[in-house]
N, C-alpha and C positions, 0 to 999 in steps of 0.2 A: 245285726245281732238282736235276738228278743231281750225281752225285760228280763225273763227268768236266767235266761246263758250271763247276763250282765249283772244280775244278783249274786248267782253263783260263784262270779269272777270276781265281785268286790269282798263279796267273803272269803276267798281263798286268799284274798291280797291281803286281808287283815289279819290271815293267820299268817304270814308270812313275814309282815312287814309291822315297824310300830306304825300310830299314828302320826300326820304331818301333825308336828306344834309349830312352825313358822318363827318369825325375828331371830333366824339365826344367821349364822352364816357360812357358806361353804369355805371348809375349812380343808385347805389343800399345801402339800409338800412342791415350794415353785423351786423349779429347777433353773437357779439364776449363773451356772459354770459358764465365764467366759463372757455375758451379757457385761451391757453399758449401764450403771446406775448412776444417777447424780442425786448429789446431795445438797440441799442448800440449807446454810444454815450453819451455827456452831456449839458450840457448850454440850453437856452430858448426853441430853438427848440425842444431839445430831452424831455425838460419838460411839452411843449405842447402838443406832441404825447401821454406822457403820463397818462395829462390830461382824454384827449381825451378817452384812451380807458378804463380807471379807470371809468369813465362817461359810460360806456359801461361797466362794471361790468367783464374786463378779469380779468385775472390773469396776474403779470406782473413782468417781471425781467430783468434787467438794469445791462448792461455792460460797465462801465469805463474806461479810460485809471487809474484815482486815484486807482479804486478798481485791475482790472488787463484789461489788452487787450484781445481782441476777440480772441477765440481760434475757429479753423475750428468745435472742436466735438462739440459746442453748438446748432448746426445745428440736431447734433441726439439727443445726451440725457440731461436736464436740469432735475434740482434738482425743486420741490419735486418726480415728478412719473419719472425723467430718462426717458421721451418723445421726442420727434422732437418740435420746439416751433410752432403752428401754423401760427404764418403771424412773422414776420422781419420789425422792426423799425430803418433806418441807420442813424444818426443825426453826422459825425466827418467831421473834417476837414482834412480829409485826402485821395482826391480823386483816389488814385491808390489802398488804403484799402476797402472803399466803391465798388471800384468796382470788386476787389476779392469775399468781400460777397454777392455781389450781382450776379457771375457768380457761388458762393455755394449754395445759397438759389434757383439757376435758377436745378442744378443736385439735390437734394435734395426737385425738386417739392414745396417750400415755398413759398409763396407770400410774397414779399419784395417792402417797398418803401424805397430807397436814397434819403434825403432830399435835395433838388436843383438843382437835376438828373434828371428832364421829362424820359429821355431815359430808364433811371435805375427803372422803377417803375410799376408795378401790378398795382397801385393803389393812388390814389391822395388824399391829403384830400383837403375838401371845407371849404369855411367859413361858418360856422352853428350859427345859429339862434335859442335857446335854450329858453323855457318856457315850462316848466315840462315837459309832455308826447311829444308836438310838435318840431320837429328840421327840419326844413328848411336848408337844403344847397346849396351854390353858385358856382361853380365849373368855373374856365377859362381855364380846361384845361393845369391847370401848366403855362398858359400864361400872367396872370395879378393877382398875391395874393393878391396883393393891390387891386387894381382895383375889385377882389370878394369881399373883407371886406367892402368895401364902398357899394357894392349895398348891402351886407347882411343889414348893419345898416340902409338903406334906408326901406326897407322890413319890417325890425322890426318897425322901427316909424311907420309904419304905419297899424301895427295890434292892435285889442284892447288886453288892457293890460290884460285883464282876459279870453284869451283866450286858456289858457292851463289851468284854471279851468274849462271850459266851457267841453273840451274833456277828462277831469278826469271824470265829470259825465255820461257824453256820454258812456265811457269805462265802466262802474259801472254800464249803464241799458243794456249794450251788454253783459257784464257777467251774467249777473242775467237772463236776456233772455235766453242763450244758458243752463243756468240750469233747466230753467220749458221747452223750446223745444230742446232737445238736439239732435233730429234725423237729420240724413245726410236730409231726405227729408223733412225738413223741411228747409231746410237752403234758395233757392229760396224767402221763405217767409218770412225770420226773415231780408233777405237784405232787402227784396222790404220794408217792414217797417218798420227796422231801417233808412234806407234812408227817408220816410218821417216825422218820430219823429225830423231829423236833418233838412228837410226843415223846420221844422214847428215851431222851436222855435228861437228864436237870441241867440247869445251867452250869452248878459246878463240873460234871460230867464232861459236859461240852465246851467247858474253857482249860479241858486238861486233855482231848485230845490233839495228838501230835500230828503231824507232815503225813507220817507213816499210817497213823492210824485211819486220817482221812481216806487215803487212796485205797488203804481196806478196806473201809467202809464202802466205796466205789466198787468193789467188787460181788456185794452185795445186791449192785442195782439192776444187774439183768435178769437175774431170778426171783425181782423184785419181794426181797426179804430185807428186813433189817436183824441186825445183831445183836444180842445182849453185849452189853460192855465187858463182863468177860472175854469174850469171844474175840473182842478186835483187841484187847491188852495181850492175850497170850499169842495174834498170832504178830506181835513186835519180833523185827529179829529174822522175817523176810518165812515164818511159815504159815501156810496154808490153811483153809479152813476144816480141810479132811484127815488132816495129822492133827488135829487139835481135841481130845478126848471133853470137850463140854458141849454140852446139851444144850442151844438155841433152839429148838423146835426149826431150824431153816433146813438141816442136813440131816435128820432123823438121828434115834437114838445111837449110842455108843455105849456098849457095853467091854466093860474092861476084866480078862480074866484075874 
């Protein structure tokens, strides 16, 4: 590639893309349904964590100094399947033990976070912002907890309150979509107008459609139109979009003598 093709290309990426600013962190939705998390440790913190991933539907078992002390083999086999536990939660107050397990969980390949250890940590948690299907988190980087929990509550005032109903329906006509077009090459299509069902309604809109309405809405998608919300309230009651005298721009005018 010449200098000028690779000048060309670094300016198109600029218009494209922001700039790297670096010290952050990738910040990702982990999918822990069904996985082995161990805990060690006890008091608020360690019962946050386990808040946290029980909200997340792991599997989860807690290590005490009450119950007994961390032993190295918990790192290979825990009870019930005598597995490796997948990720390591370290909540004691005892920073030379913390960072034993955390130089175990490092040979034994586990993603581990040390509570209060930036240094010691795979992995951070944020301050989440929780309304059903929706979780927003806040992340400093391990730099300000405080400082994330204030702006998560800021964030929160300021969204409407029904708006993890809004995307429970949302989810409910994206399932039922990928059931009537379920092909890979269809997918191009079922984004392009699921993205516009979602411009086209507000939230309250959308957390007042019904069962009925949905599957209306469904019939919308091979002629790839969506509806004014008129249009799928009056055709409640099992009629059609061609018996129905309102004007979506989807079925051309209707003129009523």
């Amino acid at each position: 590639m010449t200098n000028d093709r690779m000048s060309n290309n670094n300016n198109n990426n600029e218009d494209r893309f922001p700039p790297v600013q670096g010290g952050g962190s990738l910040i990702l939705a982990w999918q822990v349904k069904n996985k082995h998390v161990l805990v060690i440790g006890g008091g608020e913190v360690a019962a946050g964590r386990i808040l946290n991933v029980l909200n997340a539907d792991a599997n989860v078992t807690v290590v005490t100094y009450i119950d007994r002390v961390f032993q190295p083999s918990d790192l290979e086999t825990l009870p019930p399947n005598n597995n490796p536990p997948d990720m390591v939660l370290v909540a004691i107050d005892d920073p030379a033990a913390s960072t034993q397990i955390w130089k175990l969980c490092k040979e034994h390949r586990i993603p581990a976070n040390i509570a209060d250890v930036p240094p010691e940590c795979d992995f951070y948690f944020g301050s989440v912002h929780r309304d059903g299907p929706l979780q927003i988190m806040v992340s400093t980087n391990g730099k300000g907890p405080r400082l994330a929990a204030s702006i998560r509550k800021w964030i929160g005032s300021q969204l409407p309150s029904n708006i993890g109903d809004a995307i429970e329906r949302i989810g409910a006509l994206r399932a039922k979509l990928r059931q009537i077009a379920p092909s890979p090459d269809e997918g191009p299509k079922r984004m392009g107008w699921m993205t516009r069902v979602s411009d086209a309604y507000s939230w309250n809109e959308m957390c007042g459609l019904t069962d009925e309405d949905i599957d209306n809405l469904l019939k919308f998608y091979p002629p790839n139109n969506v509806p004014q919300l008129d249009m799928l309230q009056a055709m409640r009651g099992g009629r059609e979009p061609e018996d129905i005298d309102v004007f979506d721009g989807s079925f051309g005018f209707s003129v009523v003598a």
